[in-house]
Every structure is written in structure tokens, then in C-alpha cells.
C-alpha positions as CSV (number, residue, x, y, z in Angstrom):
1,X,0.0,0.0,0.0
2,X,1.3,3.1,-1.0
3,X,-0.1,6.4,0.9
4,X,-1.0,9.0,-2.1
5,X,-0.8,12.9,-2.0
6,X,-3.4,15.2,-0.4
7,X,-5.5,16.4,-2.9
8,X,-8.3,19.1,-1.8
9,X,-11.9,18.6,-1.5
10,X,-12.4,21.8,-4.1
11,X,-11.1,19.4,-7.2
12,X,-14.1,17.1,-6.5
13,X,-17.3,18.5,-8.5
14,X,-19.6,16.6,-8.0
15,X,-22.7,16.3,-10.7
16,X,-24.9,14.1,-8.5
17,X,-24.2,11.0,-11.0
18,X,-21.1,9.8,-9.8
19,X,-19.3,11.8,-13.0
20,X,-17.0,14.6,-12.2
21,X,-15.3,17.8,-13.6
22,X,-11.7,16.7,-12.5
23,X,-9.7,14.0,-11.9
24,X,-11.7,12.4,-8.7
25,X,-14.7,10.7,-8.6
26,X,-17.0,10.0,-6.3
27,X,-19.3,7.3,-5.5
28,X,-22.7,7.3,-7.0
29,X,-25.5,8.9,-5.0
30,X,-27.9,6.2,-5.4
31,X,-26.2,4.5,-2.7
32,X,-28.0,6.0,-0.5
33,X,-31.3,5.1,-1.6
34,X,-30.0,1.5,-2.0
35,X,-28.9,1.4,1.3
36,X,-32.5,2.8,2.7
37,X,-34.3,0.2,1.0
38,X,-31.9,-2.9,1.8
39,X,-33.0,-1.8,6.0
40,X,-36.2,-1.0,5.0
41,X,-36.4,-4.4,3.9
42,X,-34.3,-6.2,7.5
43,X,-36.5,-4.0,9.7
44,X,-39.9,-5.4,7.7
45,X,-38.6,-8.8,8.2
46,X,-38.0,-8.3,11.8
47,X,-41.3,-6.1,12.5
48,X,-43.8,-8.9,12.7
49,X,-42.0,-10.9,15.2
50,X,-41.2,-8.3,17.4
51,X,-44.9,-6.7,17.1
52,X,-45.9,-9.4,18.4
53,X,-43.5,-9.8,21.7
54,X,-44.1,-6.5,22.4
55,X,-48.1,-6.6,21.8
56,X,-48.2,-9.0,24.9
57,X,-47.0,-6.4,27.3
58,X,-47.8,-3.1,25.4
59,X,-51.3,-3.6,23.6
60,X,-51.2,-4.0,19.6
61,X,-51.5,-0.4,18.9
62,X,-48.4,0.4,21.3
63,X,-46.7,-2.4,19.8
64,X,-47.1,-1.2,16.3
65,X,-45.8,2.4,16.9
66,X,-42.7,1.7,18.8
67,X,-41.7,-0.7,16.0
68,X,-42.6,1.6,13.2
69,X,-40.5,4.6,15.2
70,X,-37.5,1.9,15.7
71,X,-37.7,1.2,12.0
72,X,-37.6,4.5,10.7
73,X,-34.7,5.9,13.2
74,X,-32.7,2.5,11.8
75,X,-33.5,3.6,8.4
76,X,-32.8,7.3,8.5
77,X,-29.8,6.6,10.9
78,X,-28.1,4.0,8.1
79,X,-29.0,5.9,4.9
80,X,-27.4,9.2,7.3
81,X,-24.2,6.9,7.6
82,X,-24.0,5.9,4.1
83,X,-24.3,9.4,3.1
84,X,-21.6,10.2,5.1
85,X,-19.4,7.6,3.6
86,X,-19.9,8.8,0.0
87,X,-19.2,12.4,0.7
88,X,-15.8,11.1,2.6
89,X,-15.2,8.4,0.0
90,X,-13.4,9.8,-3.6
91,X,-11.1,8.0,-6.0
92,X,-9.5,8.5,-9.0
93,X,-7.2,6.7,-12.5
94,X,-4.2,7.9,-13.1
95,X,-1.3,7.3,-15.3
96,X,0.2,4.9,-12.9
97,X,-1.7,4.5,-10.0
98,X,-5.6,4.1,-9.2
99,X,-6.3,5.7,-5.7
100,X,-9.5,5.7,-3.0
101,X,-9.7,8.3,-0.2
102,X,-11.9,7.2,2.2
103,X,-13.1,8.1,5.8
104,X,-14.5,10.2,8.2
105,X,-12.4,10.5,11.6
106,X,-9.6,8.0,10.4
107,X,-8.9,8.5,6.5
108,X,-7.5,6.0,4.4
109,X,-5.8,6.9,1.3
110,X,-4.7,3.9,-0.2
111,X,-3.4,3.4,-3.8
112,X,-2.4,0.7,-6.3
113,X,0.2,0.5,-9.1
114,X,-2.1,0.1,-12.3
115,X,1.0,-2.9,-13.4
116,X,0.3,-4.8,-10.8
117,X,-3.5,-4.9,-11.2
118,X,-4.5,-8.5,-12.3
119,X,-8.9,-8.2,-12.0
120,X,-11.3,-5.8,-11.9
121,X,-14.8,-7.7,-11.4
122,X,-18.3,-6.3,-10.8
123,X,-20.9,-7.5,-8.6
124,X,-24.5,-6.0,-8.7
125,X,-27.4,-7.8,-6.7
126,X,-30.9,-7.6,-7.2
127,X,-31.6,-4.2,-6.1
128,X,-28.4,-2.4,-7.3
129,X,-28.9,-3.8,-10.8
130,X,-33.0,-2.0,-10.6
131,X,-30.9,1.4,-10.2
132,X,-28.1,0.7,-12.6
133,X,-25.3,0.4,-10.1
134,X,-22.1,-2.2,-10.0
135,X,-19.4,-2.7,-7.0
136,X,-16.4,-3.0,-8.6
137,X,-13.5,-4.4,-7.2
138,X,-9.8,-4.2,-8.1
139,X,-7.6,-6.6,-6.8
140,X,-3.6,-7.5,-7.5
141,X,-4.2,-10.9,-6.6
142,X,-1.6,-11.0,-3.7
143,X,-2.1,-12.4,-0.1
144,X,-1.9,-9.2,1.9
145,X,-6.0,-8.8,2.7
146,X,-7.6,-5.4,2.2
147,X,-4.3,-3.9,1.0
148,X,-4.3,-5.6,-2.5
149,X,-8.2,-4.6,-3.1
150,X,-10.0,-1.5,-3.6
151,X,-13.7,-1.6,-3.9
152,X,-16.1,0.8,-5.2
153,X,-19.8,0.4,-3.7
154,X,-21.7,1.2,-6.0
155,X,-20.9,3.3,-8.9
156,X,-22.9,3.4,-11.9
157,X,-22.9,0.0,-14.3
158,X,-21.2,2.1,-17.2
159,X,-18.6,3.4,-15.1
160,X,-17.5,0.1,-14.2
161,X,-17.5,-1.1,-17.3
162,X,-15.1,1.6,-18.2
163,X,-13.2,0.9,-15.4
164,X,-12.7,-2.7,-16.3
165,X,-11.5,-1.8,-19.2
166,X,-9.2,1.0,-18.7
167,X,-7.2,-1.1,-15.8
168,X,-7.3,-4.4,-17.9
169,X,-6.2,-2.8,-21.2
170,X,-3.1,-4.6,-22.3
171,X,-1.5,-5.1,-25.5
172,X,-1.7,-8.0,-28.2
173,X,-0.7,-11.1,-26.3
174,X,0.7,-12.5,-29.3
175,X,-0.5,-16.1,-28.3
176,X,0.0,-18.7,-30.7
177,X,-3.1,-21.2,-32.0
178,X,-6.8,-20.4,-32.3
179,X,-7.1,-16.6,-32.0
180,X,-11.2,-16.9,-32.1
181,X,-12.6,-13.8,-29.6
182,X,-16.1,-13.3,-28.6
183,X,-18.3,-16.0,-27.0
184,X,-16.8,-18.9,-26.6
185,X,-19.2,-20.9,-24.7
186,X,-23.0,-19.8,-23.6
187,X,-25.1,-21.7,-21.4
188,X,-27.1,-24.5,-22.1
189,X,-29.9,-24.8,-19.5
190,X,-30.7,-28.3,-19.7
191,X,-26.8,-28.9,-17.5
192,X,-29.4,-28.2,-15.0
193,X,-29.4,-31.6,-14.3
194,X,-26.1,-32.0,-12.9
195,X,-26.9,-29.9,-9.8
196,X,-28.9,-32.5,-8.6
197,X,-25.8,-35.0,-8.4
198,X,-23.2,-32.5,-7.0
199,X,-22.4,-32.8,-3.2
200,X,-24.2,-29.2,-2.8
201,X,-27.7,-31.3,-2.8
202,X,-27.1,-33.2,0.4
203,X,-25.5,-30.4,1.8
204,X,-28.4,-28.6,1.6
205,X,-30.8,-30.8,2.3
206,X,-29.1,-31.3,5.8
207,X,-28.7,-27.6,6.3
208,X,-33.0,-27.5,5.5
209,X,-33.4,-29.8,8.2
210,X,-31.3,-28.2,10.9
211,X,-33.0,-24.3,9.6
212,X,-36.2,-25.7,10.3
213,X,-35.3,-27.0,14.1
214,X,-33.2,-23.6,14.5
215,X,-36.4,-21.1,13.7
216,X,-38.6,-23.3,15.9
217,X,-36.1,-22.8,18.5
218,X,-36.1,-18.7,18.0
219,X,-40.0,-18.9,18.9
220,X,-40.0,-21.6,21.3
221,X,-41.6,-24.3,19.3
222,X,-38.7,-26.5,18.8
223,X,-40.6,-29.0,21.4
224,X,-43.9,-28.6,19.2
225,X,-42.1,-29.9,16.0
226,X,-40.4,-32.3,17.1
227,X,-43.4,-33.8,18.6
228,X,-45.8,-32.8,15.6
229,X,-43.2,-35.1,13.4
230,X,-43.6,-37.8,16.0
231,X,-47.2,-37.9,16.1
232,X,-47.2,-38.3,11.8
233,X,-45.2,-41.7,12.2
234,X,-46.3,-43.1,15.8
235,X,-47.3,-46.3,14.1
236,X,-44.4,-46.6,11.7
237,X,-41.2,-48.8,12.5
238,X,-37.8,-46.7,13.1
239,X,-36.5,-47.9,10.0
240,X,-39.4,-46.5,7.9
241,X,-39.0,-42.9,9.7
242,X,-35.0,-43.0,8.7
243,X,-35.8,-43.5,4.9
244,X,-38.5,-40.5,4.6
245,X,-36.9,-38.3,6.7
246,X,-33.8,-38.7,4.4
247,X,-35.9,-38.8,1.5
248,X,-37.7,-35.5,2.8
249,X,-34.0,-34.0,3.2
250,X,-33.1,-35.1,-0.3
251,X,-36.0,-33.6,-2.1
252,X,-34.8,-30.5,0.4
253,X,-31.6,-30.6,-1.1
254,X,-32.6,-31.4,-4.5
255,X,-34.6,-28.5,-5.3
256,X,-32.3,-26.1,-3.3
257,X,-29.3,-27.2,-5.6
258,X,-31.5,-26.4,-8.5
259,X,-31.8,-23.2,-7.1
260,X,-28.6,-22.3,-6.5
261,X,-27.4,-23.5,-9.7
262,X,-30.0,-21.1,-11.6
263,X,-28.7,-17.9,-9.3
264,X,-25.4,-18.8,-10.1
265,X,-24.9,-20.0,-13.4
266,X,-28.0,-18.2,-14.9
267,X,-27.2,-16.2,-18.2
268,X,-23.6,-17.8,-18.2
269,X,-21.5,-16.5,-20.5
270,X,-17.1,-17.3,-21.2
271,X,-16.3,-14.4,-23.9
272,X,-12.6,-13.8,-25.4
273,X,-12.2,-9.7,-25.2
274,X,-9.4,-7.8,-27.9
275,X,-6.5,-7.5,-26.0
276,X,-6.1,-11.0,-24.5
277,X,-8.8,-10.8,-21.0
278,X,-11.0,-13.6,-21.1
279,X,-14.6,-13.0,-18.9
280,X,-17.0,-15.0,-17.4
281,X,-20.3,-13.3,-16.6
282,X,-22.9,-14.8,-15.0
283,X,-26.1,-14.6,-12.3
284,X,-29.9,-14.3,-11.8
285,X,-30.7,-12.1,-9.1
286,X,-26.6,-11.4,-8.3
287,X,-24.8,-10.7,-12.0
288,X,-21.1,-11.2,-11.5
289,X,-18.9,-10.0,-14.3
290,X,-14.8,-11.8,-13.9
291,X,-12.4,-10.9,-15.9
292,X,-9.0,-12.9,-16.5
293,X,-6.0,-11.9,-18.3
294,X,-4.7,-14.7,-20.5
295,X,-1.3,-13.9,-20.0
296,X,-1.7,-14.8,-16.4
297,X,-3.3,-18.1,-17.4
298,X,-1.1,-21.4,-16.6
299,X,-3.5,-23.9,-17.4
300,X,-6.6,-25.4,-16.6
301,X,-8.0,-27.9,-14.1
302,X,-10.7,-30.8,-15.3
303,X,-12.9,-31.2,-12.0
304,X,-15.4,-34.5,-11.5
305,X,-16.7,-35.2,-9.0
306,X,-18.4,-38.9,-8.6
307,X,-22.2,-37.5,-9.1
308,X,-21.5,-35.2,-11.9
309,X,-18.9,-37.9,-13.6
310,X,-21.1,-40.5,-13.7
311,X,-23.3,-38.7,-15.8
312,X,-20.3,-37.9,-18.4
313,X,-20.1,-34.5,-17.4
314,X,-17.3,-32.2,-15.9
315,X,-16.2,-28.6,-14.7
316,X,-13.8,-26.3,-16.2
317,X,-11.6,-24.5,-13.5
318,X,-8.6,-21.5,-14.3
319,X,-4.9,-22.6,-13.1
320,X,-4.0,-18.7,-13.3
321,X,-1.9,-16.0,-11.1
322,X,-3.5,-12.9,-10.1
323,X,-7.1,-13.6,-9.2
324,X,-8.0,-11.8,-5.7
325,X,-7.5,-14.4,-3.0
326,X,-10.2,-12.6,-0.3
327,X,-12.5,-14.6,1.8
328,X,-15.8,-13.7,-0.3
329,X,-14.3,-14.4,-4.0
330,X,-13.0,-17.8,-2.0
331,X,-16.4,-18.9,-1.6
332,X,-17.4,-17.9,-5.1
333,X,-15.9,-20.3,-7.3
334,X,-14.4,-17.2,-8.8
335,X,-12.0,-19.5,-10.8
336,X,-14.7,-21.5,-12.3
337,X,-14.6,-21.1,-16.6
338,X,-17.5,-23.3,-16.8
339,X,-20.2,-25.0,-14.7
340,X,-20.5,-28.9,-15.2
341,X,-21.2,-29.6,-18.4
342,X,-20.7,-32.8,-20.9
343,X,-17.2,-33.5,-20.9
344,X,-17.0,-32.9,-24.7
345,X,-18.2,-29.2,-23.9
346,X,-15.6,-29.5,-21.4
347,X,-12.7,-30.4,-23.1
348,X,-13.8,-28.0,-25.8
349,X,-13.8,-25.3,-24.1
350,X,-10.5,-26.1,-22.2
351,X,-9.1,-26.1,-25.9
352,X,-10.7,-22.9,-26.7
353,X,-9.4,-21.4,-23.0
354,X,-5.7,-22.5,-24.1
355,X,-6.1,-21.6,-27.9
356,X,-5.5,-25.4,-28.6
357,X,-6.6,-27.4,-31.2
358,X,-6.9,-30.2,-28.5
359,X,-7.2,-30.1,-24.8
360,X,-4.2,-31.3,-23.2
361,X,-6.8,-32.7,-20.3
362,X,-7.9,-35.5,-23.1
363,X,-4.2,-36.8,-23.9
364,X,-3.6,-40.4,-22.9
365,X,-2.1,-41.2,-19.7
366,X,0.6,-43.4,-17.7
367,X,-0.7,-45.4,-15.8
368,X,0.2,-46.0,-12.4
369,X,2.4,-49.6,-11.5
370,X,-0.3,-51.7,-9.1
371,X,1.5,-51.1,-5.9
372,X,-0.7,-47.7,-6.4
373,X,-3.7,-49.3,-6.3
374,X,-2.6,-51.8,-3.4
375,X,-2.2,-48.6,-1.2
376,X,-5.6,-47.4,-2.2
377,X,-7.0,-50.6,-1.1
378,X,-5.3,-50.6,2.0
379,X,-6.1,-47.7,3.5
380,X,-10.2,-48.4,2.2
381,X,-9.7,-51.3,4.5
382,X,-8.5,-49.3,7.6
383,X,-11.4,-46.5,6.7
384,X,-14.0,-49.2,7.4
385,X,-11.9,-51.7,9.8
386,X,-11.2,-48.2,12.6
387,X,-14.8,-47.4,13.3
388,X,-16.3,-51.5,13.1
389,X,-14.1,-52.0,16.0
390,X,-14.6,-49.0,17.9
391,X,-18.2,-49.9,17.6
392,X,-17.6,-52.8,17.8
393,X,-15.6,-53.7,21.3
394,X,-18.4,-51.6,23.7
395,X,-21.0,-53.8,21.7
396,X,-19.4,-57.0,22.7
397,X,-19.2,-55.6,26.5
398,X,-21.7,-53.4,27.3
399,X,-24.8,-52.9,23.9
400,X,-25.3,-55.7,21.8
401,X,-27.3,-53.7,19.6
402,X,-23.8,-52.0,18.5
403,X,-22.5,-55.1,17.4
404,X,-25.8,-55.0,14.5
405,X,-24.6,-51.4,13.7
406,X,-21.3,-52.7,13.4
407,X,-21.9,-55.6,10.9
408,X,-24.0,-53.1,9.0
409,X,-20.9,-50.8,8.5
410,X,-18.7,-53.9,7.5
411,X,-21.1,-55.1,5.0
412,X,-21.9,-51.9,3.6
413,X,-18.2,-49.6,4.1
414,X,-16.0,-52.3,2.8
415,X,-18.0,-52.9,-0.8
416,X,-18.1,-49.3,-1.4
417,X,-14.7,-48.4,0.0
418,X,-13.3,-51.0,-2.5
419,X,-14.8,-49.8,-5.4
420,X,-14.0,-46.2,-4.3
421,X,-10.1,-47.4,-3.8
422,X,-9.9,-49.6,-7.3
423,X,-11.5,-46.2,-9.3
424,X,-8.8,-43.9,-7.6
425,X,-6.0,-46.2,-9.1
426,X,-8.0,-46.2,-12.3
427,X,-8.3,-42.5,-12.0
428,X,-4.1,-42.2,-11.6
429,X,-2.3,-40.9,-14.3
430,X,0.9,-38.2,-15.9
431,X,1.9,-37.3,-19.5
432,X,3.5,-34.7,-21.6
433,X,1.3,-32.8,-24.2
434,X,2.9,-30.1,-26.0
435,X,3.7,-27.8,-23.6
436,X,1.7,-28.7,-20.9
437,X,2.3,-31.5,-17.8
438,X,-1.0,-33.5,-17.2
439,X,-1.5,-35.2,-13.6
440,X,-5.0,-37.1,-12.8
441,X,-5.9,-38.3,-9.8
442,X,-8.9,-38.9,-7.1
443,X,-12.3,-40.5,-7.0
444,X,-15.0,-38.7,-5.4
445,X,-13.2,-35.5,-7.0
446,X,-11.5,-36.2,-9.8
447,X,-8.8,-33.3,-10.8
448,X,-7.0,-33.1,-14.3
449,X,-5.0,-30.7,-14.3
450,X,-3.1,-29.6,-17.3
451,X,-0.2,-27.1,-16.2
452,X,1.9,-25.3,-18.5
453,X,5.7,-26.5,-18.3
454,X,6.7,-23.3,-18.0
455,X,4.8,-22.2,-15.3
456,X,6.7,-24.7,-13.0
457,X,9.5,-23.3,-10.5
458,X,10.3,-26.2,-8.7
459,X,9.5,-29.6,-7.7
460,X,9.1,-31.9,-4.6
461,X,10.1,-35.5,-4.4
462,X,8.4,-37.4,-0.8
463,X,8.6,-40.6,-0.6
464,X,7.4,-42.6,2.5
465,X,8.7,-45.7,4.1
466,X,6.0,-47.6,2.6
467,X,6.4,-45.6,-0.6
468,X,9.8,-47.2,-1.0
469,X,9.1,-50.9,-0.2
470,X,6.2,-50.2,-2.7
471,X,8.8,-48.5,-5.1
472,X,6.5,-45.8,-5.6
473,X,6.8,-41.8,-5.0
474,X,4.7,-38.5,-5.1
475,X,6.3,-35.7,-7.5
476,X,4.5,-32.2,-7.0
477,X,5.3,-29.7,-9.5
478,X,5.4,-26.2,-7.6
479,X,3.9,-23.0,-9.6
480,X,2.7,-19.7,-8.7
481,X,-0.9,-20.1,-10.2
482,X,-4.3,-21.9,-9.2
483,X,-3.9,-24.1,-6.2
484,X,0.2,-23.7,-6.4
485,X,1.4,-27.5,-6.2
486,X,-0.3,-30.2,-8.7
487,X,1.3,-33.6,-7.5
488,X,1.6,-36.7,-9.3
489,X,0.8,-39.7,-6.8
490,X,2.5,-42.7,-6.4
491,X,4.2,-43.4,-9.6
492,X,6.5,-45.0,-10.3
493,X,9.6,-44.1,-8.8
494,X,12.2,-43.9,-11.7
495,X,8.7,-42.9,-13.9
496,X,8.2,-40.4,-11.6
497,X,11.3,-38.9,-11.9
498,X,11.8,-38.8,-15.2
499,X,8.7,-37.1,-16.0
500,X,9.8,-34.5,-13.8
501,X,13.2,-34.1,-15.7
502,X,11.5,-34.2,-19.0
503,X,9.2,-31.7,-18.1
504,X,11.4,-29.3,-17.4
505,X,14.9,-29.9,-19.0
506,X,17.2,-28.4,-15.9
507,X,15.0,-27.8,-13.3
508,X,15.4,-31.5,-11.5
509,X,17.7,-33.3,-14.2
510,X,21.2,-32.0,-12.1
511,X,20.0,-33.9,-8.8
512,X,19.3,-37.5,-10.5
513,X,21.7,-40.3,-10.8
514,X,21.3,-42.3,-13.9
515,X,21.7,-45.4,-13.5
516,X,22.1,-48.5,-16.4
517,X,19.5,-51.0,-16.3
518,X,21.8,-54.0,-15.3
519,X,22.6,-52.0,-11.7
């Protein structure tokens, strides 16, 4: 963070619109209206139930006008703050720098160099899209919090458009292959149905249930639900209950990840801008507008998890350096080029991403020696053999009925914990393609990851004590993009290694012994 120079409040001249005469800018004014109606809305939401805790000692009437005074002191007094923040809040594009003043009784004048910015994204939910207003945020991509990002709330939507393209405006990238620009891939609605099978459905249908139990607990009816639910299935055996509760939690979850997959993903677009800034703009209610430069791309990472791959289908995600690393954008999937979709779509559009004529994430791969797979099946065995015994040993001494739960986990963990282990080692897998390392591994999230070669600045060689009886060893190429290490497990251990020094002629090839084959 750099501290800029004093500039005085007479250079700001304001028009009302967020547009000035000079240099600085401010925020747009609407923000205050914005904010009025957002607590408007909390203090509607919270009116009725406190109406009616305060009827019970007050009388109705009473009641109603002490809540409707509370809400309109809580909506003058935040619309009064936010109005302060926008007269104290001013920024401004340089040559070099962008800068934001900002503050009432502590100002902060921070600024950032406009070479180090790597994103400028916009955000606009429901309400700040009905008056034509964007947050914009600008972000090097480093890990220092708050310091690497500015963000503008709100400003007006063609503002931040121009501000997106003023700080991402580069020159030709001079990238070899397919130079196609404009939309490379739109969305399809009927991927739809891979929501469904993603782990967000049971997720959420577990979250329903616990919602419903938390809101009766607010109002002291927790008791009254529970028993309501037991009264419905007095007469039905335990083991009926357990299968339509989860059924009722599944159909929960179901139709909440439906939901969340049409906020997110509706109106999807992944567009190829002049310059060399591919964006990805998408959302219902929330638009979101990411932009990422291509010259900061290293690659791209094939996701599948079990639900979605079973149905032939995967997820595109950016290996790149430079995308904001913040605690909101983290729960985002601000990385993600494309929602699951068929794997041909996928591997299409990784292609397109990478101006390839073919994804590196559909070349053929080494497989794994079967010491790999013995390890998987190993530890599936331990997975289901740890909690049949600790079930299993107070059943024998103290509840027999935990010796029944206990053979119920054997007979149904070890099956599936077999077949989970023998489609990892399936899943296991390295080549060279062009100029691009490929590592596959995992089973109930598969990850293909193709990273450019030279985008690698080191590696890591572990090998356990088991690893080396089993003659096996984990090489992890180290980079400063996406997730920062992409390891290649339990190959082969003179494989392993020479993958590695083919990869990157130099980087590893100094610290290996050759050896001839009849030592």
C-alpha cells in the first residue's frame, strides 16, 4: 500500500451521477437510496415478530408504533451513515496508479500501481442492478488482505465497465493457435441436471433440516415440532421414519441445488475480449462480471466429482496467477470457466481457454504400476476396519445392539470403499502434451489438471517408508498459479522422476543419478 498525496476537496465537482469535472470521482449517490431500501427491507422482516413480543405487554396499537419509530430511526440513521461515507469516499485513475480516499475520523488513502492490477470484477445484486449500479472491485491478486483490493460500492454500471476496461487494457498477447474472440461458450440450460448430483444437494438438504429446528427454536416451538413429526409416524417402524426423513432431506436438497445452480450459473457466458482478457459473466438475481487476463493463465483444471462424472459430465476451472485471494471471492468459485457440463463441452472449451486445437486434459495417460492401487485398497480397508471396532468392542461388553450397527458398516463400508479405492488407481495418471504437464488423480473428486511447463518453479520429491518398499513416489510440480502444487501420486519411482526431468529440462535433471539398467 502506497499512501498517495493530499488532494483538496475543491477538485471534486460533483454532478450528482457519480461523473465529475476533474480528476476524482465519487461514489454514485444512489447508494444511499439502495442502502434505505436494503433496512427497509431487515427492519420489515423483523417487525412482525417483534410486534408481536411487544403486543403481549404493550397492547397491539403500542406495539405497532414503537416498532414503526425503531424502523424509521434504523433507516434514517443508516442511509445518514452511508451518506456520510460517500461524501468522505473519492477516487480516481491515473497514469500509474488508481487511488481511494476514504473516511470520516480516520482516513484511508490507499493506492495501487495500475502494473500490478491482475482483475477488476463487478458484482451488482438484485436491487443495485434495478438502479443501474455495480461494485467494482480491483484486486492485484496478492495475499496481503484489504491492501491488495479496492472496492467501489456502488458506482454506476457504465462506469464500471469503463473501469474494467481501462485497468485491464493490455497489448496484443501475441499467443499462438486459435485466435477466435467473442463467445466462446453460452449456457445450455438443460446442464441443469447435474446440480442434482453434486455434493451441494445433500448439503443442503441437511442444512434445511437443521434451519427448520433452528427457527422453531427462535420462537420456542422447537418442542412442538419435534413432537408434531412424532405424532405423523407413531405407528411406523424406526427404519421407515429414517428413509422418509432422508428422502424428505433429499428432495430438500434437491430443489435447493436447482436453485442455487439457476442464481449462479444463470445467463452464463465465457467471452474472449481484444487484447487477450478472457470474462465469465454470469447470475440471476446477483450478476457477477470476472475478468482474467490470459497472459496470467497457466492452465486449466478438469474437476469430476463422482455424481456429476457418472453422468459424463465435468467442470472447467482456471490454473491462473493474479485472481483476488479474499474470503468472499473464496467462496465464489471465482476461478470457475465453466459450470459442469458434458465432458466434450468441457474439453472443448479447455481447448478454446488455451487456444488449442486439442485439450491437453484429453491426452492419454501413464498409468500408475499396481503397488498404487494396493495402497488405495489398504487404506479403504483401515477406513471401514477403525470405526467397526470401535463400535464394535463396547457392543461385545456393554450394547449388543452396536454389534448389529457394526456388521451393518462392515457389509456396507467395505464394498463401497473397495470400489471407491480400485476407481482412484484407475483415475491415476501423468503425460507430456505439448507444452503442458498433465497429472490425474482422485475418486469422489477427480482433478485433471493440465499445467503449462513453464509455469513450473520447482519440484518436490516425498517418498514414504511404505512408498519405498512399494517402489512408488509422489512428485509435485510447484507454480505460482491456481492451487500452487499439482502432485503426481504414487508413480513410479524412476517414472516419476523422469517425467519431472523431462518436463522441465534443468530444473530437477542435475540432482538424479542415472543409472544402467543391469545396476
Amino acid at each position: 500500500m502506497t499512501t498517495a498525496d493530499t488532494v483538496p476537496d475543491g477538485t471534486v465537482a460533483d454532478d450528482g451521477g457519480g461523473s465529475t469535472a476533474g480528476d476524482w470521482r465519487r461514489l454514485d449517490r444512489r447508494t444511499v437510496l439502495a442502502t434505505a431500501l436494503v433496512t427497509a427491507g431487515v427492519a420489515a422482516g423483523a417487525a412482525v415478530p417483534t410486534t408481536l413480543g411487544l403486543s403481549g405487554r404493550f397492547g397491539f396499537a403500542a406495539a405497532v408504533a414503537w416498532v414503526l419509530a425503531g424502523a424509521l430511526l434504523l433507516i434514517a440513521g443508516s442511509a445518514g451513515a452511508d451518506y456520510v461515507r460517500r461524501r468522505r469516499t473519492r477516487y480516481r485513475v491515473g497514469a500509474d496508479r488508481v487511488e481511494l480516499h476514504t473516511g470520516l475520523l480516520t482516513v484511508r488513502k490507499r493506492s495501487l500501481a495500475r502494473e500490478r492490477i491482475r482483475s477488476v470484477d463487478l458484482t451488482a445484486h438484485l436491487l443495485q442492478r434495478v438502479l443501474g449500479l455495480v461494485t467494482v472491485r480491483i484486486g492485484t491478486g496478492e495475499h496481503t488482505g484489504d491492501d491488495s483490493t479496492l472496492e467501489l460500492d456502488p458506482v454506476l454500471r457504465a462506469e464500471g465497465e469503463r473501469l474494467r476496461r481501462t485497468l485491464l487494457e493490455r497489448g496484443p498477447t501475441g499467443s499462438s493457435g486459435s485466435h477466435r474472440e467473442g463467445e466462446l461458450v453460452t449456457l445450455d440450460p438443460r446442464w441443469i441436471r447435474y446440480a442434482p448430483v453434486s455434493f451441494v444437494a445433500p448439503a443442503l438438504g441437511g442444512a434445511a433440516a437443521g434451519a427448520v429446528l433452528q427457527v422453531s427454536d427462535w420462537f420456542g416451538a422447537q418442542a412442538q415440532v419435534i413432537e408434531w413429526v412424532s405424532d405423523r409416524f407413531r405407528d411406523s417402524s424406526l427404519l421407515s421414519v429414517i428413509v422418509l426423513l432422508a428422502l424428505a432431506a433429499t428432495l430438500a436438497g434437491v430443489v435447493g441445488a436447482l436453485a442455487l445452480w439457476i442464481e449462479m450459473w444463470w445467463d452464463y457466458r465465457l467471452e474472449r475480449e481484444p487484447g487477450g482478457t478472457l470474462r465469465i459473466r454470469r447470475g440471476l438475481l446477483t450478476s457477477r462480471s470476472v475478468s482474467i487476463e490470459e497472459r496470467r493463465l497457466r492452465g486449466v483444471d478438469l474437476v469430476e466429482p463422482l455424481g456429476v462424472r457418472l453422468l459424463g459430465a465435468a467442470r472447467v476451472d482456471a490454473i491462473t496467477t493474479g485472481l483476488a485471494k479474499d474470503d468472499e471471492e473464496q467462496r465464489g468459485d471465482h476461478n470457475t470457466l465453466l459450470p459442469a457440463a458434458p465432458r466434450p463441452v468441457a474439453d472443448a472449451a479447455a481447448a478454446a481457454v488455451l487456444r488449442e486445437t486439442v485439450s491437453p486434459t484429453g491426452v492419454a495417460l501413464t498409468a500408475h504400476p499396481p503397488a498404487a492401487r494396493g495402497r488405495r485398497l489398504r487404506r479403504a480397508y483401515w477406513a471401514v476396519l477403525v470405526p467397526v471396532l470401535v463400535l464394535a468392542l463396547p457392543g461385545a461388553l456393554l450394547e449388543p445392539v452396536l454389534l448389529w450397527i457394526a456388521l451393518g458398516c462392515a457389509l456396507t463400508g467395505l464394498p463401497v470403499g473397495v470400489l471407491l479405492a480400485r476407481d482412484a488407481y484407475r483415475g491415476l495418471g501423468h503425460a507430456l502434451s505439448g507444452g503442458y504437464l498433465v497429472t490425474r488423480s482422485g475418486s469422489l473428486r477427480r482433478s485433471t489438471a493440465a499445467l503449462e511447463r513453464a509455469g513450473v518453479i520447482g519440484w518436490t520429491v516425498r517418498q514414504s517408508y511404505f512408498q519405498r518398499r512399494a517402489g512408488v513416489v509422489n512428485v509435485t510440480a510447484t507454480t505460482a498459479a491456481g492451487a500452487g502444487a499439482y502432485t503426481v501420486y504414487d508413480a513410479d519411482a524412476s517414472e516419476g522422476l523422469a517425467f519431472a526431468s523431462e518436463a522441465v529440462p534443468g530444473l530437477l535433471g542435475p540432482f538424479l543419478e542415472r543409472v544402467r539398467p543391469d545396476e
